[in-house]
N, CA, C and O atoms as a DFTB+ gen file, in Angstrom:
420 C
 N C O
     1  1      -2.886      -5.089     106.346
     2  2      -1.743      -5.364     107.187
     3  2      -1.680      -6.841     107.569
     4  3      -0.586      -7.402     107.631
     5  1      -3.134      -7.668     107.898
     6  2      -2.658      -8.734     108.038
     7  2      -2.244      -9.661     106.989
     8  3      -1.654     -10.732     107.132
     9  1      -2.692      -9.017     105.766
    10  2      -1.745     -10.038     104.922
    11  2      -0.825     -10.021     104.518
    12  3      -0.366     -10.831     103.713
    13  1      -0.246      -8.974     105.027
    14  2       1.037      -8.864     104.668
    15  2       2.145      -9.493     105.546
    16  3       3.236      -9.950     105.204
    17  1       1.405      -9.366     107.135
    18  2       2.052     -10.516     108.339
    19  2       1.900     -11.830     107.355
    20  3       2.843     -12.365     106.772
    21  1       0.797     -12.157     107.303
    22  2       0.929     -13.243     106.932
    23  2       1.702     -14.331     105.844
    24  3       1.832     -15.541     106.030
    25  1       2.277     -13.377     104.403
    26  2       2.917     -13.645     103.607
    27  2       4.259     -13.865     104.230
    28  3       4.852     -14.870     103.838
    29  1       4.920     -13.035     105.224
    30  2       5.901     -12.321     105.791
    31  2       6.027     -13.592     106.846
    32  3       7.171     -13.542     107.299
    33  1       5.394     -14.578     107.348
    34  2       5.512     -15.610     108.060
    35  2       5.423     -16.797     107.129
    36  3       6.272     -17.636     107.431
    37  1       4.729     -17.121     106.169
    38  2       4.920     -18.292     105.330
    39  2       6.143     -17.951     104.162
    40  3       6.807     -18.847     103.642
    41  1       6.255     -16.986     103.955
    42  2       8.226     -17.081     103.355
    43  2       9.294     -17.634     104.492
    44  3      10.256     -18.386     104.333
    45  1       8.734     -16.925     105.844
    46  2      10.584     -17.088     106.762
    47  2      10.133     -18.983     107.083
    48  3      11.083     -19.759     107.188
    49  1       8.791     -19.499     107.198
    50  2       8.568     -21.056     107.316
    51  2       9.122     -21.779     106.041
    52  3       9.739     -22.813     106.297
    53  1       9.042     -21.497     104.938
    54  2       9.841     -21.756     103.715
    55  2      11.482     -21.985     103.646
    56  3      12.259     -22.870     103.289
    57  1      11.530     -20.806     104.139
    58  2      13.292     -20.463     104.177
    59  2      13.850     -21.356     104.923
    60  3      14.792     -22.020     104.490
    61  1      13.328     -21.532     106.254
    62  2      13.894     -22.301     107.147
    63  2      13.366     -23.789     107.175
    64  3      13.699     -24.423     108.177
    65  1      12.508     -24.526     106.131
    66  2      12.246     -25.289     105.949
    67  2      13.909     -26.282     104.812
    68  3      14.471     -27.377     104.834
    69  1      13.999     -25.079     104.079
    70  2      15.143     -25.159     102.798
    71  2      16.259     -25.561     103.691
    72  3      16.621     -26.736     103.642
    73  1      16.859     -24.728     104.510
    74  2      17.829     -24.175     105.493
    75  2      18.450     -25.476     105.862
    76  3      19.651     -25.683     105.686
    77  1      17.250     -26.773     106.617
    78  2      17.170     -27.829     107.356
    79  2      17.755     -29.419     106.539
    80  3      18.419     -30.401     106.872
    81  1      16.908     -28.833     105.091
    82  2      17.113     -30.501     103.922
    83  2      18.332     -30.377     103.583
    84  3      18.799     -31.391     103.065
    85  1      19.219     -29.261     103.710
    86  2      20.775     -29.095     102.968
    87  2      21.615     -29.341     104.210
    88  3      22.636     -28.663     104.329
    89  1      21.412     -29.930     104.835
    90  2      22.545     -30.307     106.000
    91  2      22.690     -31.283     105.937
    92  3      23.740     -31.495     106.542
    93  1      22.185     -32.465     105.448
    94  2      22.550     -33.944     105.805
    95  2      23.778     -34.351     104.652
    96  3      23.578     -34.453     103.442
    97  1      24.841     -34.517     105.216
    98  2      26.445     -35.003     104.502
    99  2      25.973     -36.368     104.145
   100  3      25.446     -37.252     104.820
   101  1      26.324     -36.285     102.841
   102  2      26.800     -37.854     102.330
   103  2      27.611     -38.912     103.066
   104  3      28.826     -38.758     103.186
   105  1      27.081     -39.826     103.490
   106  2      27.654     -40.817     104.014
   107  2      27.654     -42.376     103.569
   108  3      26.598     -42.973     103.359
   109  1      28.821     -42.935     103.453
   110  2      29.326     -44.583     102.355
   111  2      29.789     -45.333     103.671
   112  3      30.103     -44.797     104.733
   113  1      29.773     -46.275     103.466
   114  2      30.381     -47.226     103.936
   115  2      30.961     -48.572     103.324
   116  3      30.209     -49.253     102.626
   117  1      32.382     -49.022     103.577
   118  2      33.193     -49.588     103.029
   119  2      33.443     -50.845     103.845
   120  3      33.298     -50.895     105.066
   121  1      33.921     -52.099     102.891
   122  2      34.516     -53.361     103.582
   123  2      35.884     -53.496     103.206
   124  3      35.846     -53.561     101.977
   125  1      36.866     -53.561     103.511
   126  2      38.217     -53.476     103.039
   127  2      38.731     -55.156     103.224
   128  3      38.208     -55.840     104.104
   129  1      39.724     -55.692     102.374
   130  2      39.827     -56.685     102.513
   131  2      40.453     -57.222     103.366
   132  3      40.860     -58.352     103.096
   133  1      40.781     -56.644     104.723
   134  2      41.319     -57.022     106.033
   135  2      40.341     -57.407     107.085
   136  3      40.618     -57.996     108.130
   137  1      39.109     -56.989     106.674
   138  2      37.926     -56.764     107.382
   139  2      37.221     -56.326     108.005
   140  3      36.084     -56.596     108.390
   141  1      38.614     -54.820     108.281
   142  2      37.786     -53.705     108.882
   143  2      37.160     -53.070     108.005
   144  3      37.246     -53.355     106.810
   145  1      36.332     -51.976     108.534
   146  2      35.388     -51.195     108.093
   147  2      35.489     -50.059     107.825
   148  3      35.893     -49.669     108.920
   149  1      35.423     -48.755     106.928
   150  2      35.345     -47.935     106.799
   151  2      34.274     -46.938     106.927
   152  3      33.181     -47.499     107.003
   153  1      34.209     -45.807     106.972
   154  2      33.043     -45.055     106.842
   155  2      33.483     -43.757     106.460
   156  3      34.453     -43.376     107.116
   157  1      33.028     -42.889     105.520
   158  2      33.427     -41.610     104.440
   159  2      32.507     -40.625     104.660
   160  3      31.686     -40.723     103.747
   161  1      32.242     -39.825     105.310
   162  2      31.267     -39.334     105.467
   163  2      31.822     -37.755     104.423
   164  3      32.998     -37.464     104.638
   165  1      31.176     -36.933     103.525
   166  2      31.175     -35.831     102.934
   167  2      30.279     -34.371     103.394
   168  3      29.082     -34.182     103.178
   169  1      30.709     -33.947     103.704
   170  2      29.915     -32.862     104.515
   171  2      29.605     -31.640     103.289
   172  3      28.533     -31.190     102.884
   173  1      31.155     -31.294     102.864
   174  2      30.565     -30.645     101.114
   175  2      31.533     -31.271      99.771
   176  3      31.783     -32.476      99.785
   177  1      31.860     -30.737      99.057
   178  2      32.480     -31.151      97.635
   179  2      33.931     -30.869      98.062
   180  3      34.639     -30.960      97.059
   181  1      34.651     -30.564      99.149
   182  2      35.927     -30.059      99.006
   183  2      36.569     -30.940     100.831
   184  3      37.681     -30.608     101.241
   185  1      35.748     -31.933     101.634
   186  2      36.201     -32.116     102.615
   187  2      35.347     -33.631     102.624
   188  3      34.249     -33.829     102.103
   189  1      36.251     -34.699     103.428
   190  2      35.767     -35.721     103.919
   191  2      36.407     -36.087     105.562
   192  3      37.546     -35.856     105.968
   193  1      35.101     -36.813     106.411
   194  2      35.613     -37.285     107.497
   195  2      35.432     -38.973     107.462
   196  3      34.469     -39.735     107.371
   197  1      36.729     -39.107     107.571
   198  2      36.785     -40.957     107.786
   199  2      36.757     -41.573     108.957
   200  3      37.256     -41.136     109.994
   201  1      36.159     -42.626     108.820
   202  2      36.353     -43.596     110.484
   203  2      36.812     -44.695     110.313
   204  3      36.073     -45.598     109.920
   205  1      38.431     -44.961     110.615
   206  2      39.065     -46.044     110.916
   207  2      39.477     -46.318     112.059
   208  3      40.245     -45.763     112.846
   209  1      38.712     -47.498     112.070
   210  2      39.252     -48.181     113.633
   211  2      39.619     -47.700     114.878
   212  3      40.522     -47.727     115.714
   213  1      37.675     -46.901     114.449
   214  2      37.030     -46.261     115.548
   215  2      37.280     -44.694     115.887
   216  3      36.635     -44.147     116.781
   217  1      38.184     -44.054     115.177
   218  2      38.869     -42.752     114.900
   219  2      38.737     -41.915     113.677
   220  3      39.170     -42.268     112.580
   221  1      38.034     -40.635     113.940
   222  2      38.010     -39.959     112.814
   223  2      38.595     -39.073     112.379
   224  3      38.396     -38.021     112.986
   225  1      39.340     -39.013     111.462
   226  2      39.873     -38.181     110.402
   227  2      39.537     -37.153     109.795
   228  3      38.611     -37.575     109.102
   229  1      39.670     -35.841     109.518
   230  2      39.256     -34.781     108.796
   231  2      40.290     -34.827     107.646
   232  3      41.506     -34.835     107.835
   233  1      39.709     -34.856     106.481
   234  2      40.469     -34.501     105.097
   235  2      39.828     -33.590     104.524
   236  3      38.684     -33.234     104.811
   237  1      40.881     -32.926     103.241
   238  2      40.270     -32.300     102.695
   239  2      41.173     -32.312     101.349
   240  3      42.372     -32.051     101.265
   241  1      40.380     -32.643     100.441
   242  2      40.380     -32.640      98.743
   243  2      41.869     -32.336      98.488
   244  3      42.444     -31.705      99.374
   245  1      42.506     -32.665      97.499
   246  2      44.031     -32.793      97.051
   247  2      43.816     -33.300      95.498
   248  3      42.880     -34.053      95.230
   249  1      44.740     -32.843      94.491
   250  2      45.235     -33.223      93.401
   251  2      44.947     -34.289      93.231
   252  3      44.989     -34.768      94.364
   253  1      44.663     -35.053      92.562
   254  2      44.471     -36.954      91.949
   255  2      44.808     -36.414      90.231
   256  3      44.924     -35.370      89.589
   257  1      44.872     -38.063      90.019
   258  2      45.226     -37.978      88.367
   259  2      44.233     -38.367      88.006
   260  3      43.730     -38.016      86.939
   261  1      43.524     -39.483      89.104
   262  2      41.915     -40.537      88.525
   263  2      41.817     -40.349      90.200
   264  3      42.551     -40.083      91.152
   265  1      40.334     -40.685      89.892
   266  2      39.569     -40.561      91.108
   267  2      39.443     -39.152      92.016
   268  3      39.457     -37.980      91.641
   269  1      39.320     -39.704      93.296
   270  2      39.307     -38.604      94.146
   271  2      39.931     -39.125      95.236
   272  3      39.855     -40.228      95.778
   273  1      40.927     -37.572      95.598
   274  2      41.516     -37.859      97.061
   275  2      41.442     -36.834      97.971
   276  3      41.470     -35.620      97.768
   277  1      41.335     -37.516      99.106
   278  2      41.439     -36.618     100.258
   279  2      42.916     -36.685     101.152
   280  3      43.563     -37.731     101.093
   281  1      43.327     -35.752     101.822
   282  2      44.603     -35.825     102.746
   283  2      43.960     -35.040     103.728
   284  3      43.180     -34.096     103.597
   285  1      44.549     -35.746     105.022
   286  2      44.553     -35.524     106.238
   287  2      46.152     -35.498     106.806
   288  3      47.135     -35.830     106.143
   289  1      46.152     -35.036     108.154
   290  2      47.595     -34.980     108.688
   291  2      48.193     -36.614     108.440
   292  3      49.325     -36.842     108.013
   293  1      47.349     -37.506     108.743
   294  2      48.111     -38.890     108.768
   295  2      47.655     -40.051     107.872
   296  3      48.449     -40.899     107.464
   297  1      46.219     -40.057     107.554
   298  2      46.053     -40.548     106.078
   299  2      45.667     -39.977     105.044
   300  3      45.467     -38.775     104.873
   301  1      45.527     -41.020     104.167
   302  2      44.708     -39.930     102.975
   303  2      44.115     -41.328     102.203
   304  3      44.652     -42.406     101.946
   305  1      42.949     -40.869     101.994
   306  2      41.196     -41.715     101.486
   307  2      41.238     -40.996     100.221
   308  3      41.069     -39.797      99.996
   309  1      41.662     -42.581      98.946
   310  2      41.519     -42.007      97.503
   311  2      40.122     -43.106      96.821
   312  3      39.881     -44.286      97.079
   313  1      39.520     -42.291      96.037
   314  2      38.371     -42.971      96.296
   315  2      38.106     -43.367      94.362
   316  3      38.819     -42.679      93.632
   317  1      37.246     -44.293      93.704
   318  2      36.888     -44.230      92.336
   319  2      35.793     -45.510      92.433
   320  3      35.754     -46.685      92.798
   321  1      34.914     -44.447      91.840
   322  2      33.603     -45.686      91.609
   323  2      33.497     -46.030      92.871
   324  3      33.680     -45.210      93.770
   325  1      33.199     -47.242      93.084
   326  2      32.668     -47.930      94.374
   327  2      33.904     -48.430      95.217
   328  3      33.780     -49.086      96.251
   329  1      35.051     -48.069      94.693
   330  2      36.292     -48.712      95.893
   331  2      37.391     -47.342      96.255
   332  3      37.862     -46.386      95.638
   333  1      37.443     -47.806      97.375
   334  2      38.299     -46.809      98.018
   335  2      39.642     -47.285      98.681
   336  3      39.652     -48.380      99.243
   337  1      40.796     -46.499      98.641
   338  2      41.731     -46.866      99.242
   339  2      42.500     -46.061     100.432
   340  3      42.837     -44.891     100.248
   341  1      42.766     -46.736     101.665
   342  2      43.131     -46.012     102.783
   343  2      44.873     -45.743     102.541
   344  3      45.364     -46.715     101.966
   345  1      45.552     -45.013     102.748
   346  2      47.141     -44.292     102.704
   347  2      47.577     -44.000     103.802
   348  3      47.021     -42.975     104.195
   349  1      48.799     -44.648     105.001
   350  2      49.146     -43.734     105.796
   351  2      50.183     -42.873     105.440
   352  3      51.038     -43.490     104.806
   353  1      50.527     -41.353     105.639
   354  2      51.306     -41.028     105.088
   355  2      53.002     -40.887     106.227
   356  3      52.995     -41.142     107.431
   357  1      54.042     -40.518     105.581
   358  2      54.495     -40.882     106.347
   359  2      55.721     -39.547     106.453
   360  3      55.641     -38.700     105.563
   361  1      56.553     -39.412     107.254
   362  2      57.359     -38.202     107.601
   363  2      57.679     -38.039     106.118
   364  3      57.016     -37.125     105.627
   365  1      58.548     -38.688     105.201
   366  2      59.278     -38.710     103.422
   367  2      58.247     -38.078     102.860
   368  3      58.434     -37.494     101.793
   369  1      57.095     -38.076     103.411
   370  2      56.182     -37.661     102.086
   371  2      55.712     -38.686     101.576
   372  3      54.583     -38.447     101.149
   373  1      56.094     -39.951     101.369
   374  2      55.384     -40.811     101.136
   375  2      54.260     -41.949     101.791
   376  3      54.203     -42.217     102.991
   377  1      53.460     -42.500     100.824
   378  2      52.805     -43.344     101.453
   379  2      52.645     -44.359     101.423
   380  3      52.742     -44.811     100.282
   381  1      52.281     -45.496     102.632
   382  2      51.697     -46.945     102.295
   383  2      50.273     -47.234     102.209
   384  3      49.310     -46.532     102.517
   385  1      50.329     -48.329     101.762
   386  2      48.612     -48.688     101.691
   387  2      48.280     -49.623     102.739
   388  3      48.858     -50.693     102.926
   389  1      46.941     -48.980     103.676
   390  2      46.846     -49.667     104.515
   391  2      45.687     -50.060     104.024
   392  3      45.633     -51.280     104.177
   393  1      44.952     -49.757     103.633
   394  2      43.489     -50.626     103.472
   395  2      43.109     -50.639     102.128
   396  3      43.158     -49.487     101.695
   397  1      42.661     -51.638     101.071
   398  2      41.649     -51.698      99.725
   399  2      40.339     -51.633     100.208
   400  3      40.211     -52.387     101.172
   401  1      39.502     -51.140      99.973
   402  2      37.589     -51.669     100.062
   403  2      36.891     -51.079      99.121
   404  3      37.077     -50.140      98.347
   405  1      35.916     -51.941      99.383
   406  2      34.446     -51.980      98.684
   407  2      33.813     -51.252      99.138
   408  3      34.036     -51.211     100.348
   409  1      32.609     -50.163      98.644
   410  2      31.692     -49.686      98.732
   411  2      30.547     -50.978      99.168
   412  3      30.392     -51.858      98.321
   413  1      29.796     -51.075     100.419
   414  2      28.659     -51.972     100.944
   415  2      27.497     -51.130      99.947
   416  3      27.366     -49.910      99.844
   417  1      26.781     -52.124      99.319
   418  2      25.673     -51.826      98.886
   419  2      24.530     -51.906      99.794
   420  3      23.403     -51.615      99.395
């Protein structure tokens, strides 16, 4: 019996060891050529939260032709390789470009 406690406690220390390393979201940070700053944080493959100018954004994944984009109610963060571009969108449906940046190495 006690080894069977005992197996029965070093699996659930395992499990919840696993449980802990899969939580940390991908996080980038960007220089845009205005000079503010960006920050992209990815929590999974289908959602991003942005921080512009001090405010964060929840997006989540949308259609692209190249790259990757995210839409939120008021911007939308399209991203390829190391540069990203900020979009506000606007009542038409359409959008402007508010920010170009660089991925900070």
């Amino acid at each position: 019996m006690r080894v069977l406690a005992f197996f029965i406690l070093a699996g659930s220390g395992l499990l919840a060891g696993c449980h802990n390393a899969a939580a940390t979201p991908d996080t980038y940070r960007y220089s845009c050529d205005s000079g503010v700053r960006v920050t992209a944080t990815y929590p999974d493959t289908d959602s991003a939260r942005v921080t512009y100018l001090g405010r964060e954004h929840s997006m989540r994944v949308d259609v692209s032709a190249s790259g990757t984009r995210y839409v939120g109610d008021l911007l939308e963060w399209w991203t390829k390789g190391t540069e990203g571009t900020l979009l506000q969108r606007n009542a038409s449906g359409d959008s402007d470009v508010l920010e170009h940046c660089k991925q900070q190495r």
